[in-house]
Backbone as CSV, one residue per row, in Angstrom:
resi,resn,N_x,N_y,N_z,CA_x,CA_y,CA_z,C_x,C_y,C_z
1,UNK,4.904,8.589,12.150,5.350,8.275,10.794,5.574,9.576,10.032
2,UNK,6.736,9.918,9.116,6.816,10.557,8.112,5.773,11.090,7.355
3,UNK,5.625,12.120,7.373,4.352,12.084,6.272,5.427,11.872,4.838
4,UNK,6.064,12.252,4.386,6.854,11.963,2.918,7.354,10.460,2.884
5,UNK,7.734,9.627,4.089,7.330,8.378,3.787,6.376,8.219,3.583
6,UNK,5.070,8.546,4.011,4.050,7.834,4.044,3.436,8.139,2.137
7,UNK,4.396,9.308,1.465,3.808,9.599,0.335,4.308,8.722,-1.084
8,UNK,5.977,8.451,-0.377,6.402,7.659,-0.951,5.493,6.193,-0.953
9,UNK,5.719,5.230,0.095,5.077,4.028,0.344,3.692,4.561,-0.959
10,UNK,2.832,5.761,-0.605,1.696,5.860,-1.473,2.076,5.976,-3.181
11,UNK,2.950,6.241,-2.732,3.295,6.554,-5.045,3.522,5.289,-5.407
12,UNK,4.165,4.344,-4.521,4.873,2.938,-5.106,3.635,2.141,-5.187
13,UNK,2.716,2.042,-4.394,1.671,1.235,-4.737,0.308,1.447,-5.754
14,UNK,0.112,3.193,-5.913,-0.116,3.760,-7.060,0.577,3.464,-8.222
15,UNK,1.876,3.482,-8.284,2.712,2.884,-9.894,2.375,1.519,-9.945
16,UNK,2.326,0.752,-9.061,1.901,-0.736,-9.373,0.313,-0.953,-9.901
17,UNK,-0.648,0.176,-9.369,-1.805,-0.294,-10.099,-1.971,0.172,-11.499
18,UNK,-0.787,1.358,-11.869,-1.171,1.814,-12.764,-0.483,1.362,-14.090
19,UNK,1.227,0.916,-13.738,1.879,0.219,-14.656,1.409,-0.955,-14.916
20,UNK,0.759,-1.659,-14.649,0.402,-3.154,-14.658,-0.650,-3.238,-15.967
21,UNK,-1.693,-2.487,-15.649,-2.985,-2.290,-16.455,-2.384,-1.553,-17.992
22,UNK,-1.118,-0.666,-16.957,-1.266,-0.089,-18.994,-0.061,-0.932,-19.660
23,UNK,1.091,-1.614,-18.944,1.106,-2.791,-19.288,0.506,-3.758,-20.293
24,UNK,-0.440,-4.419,-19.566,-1.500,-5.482,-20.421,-1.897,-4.915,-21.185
25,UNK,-2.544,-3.811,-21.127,-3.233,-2.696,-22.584,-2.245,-3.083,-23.722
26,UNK,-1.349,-2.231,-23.433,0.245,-2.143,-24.675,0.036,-3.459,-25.186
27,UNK,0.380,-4.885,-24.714,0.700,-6.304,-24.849,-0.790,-6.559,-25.575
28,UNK,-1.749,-6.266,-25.042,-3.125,-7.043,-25.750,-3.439,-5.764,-27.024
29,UNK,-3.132,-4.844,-27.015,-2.951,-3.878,-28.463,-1.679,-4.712,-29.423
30,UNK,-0.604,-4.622,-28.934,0.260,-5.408,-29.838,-0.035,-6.832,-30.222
31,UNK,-0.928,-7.647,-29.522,-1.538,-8.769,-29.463,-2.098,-9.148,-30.700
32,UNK,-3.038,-8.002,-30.763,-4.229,-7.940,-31.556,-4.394,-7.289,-33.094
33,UNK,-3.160,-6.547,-32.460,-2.331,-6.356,-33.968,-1.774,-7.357,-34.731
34,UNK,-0.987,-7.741,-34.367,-0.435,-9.015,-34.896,-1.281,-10.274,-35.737
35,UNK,-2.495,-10.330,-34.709,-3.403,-11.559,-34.724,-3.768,-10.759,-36.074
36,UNK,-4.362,-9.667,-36.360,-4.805,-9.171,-37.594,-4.270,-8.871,-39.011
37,UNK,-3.215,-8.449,-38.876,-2.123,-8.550,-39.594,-1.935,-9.555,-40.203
38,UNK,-1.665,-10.323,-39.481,-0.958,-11.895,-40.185,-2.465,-12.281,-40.655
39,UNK,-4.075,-12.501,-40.371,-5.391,-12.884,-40.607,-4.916,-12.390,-41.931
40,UNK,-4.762,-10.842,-42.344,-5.138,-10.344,-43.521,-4.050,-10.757,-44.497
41,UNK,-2.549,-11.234,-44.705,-1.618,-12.235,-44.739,-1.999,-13.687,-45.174
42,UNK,-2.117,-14.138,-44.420,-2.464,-15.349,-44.592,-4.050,-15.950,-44.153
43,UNK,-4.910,-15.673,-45.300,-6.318,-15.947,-45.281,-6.549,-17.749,-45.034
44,UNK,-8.021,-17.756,-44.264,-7.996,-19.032,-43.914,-8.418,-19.628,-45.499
45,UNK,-8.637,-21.006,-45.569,-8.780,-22.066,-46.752,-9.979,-21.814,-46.432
C-alpha cells in the first residue's frame, strides 16, 4: 500500500470525526442562542 494513500484514507476519516462534533457545537451554540433571545423577548405569563 501507498503510504500517501494510506495518509489520505487517514485525513478523510480524521475530518469526519472532527467536522461532525464541531458541527453540532456551532448548531447547539446557535440553538441556544436563539432559545435565549427570544426567552428574554417574549417572557413567560
Amino acid at each position: 500500500m501507498d503510504p500517501l494513500l494510506a495518509a489520505k484514507i487517514w485525513h478523510a476519516w480524521l475530518a469526519y470525526f472532527l467536522v461532525i462534533p464541531i458541527a453540532l457545537f456551532i448548531l447547539g451554540t446557535a440553538l441556544l442562542y436563539v432559545v435565549r433571545v427570544k426567552a428574554t423577548r417574549y417572557p413567560r405569563r
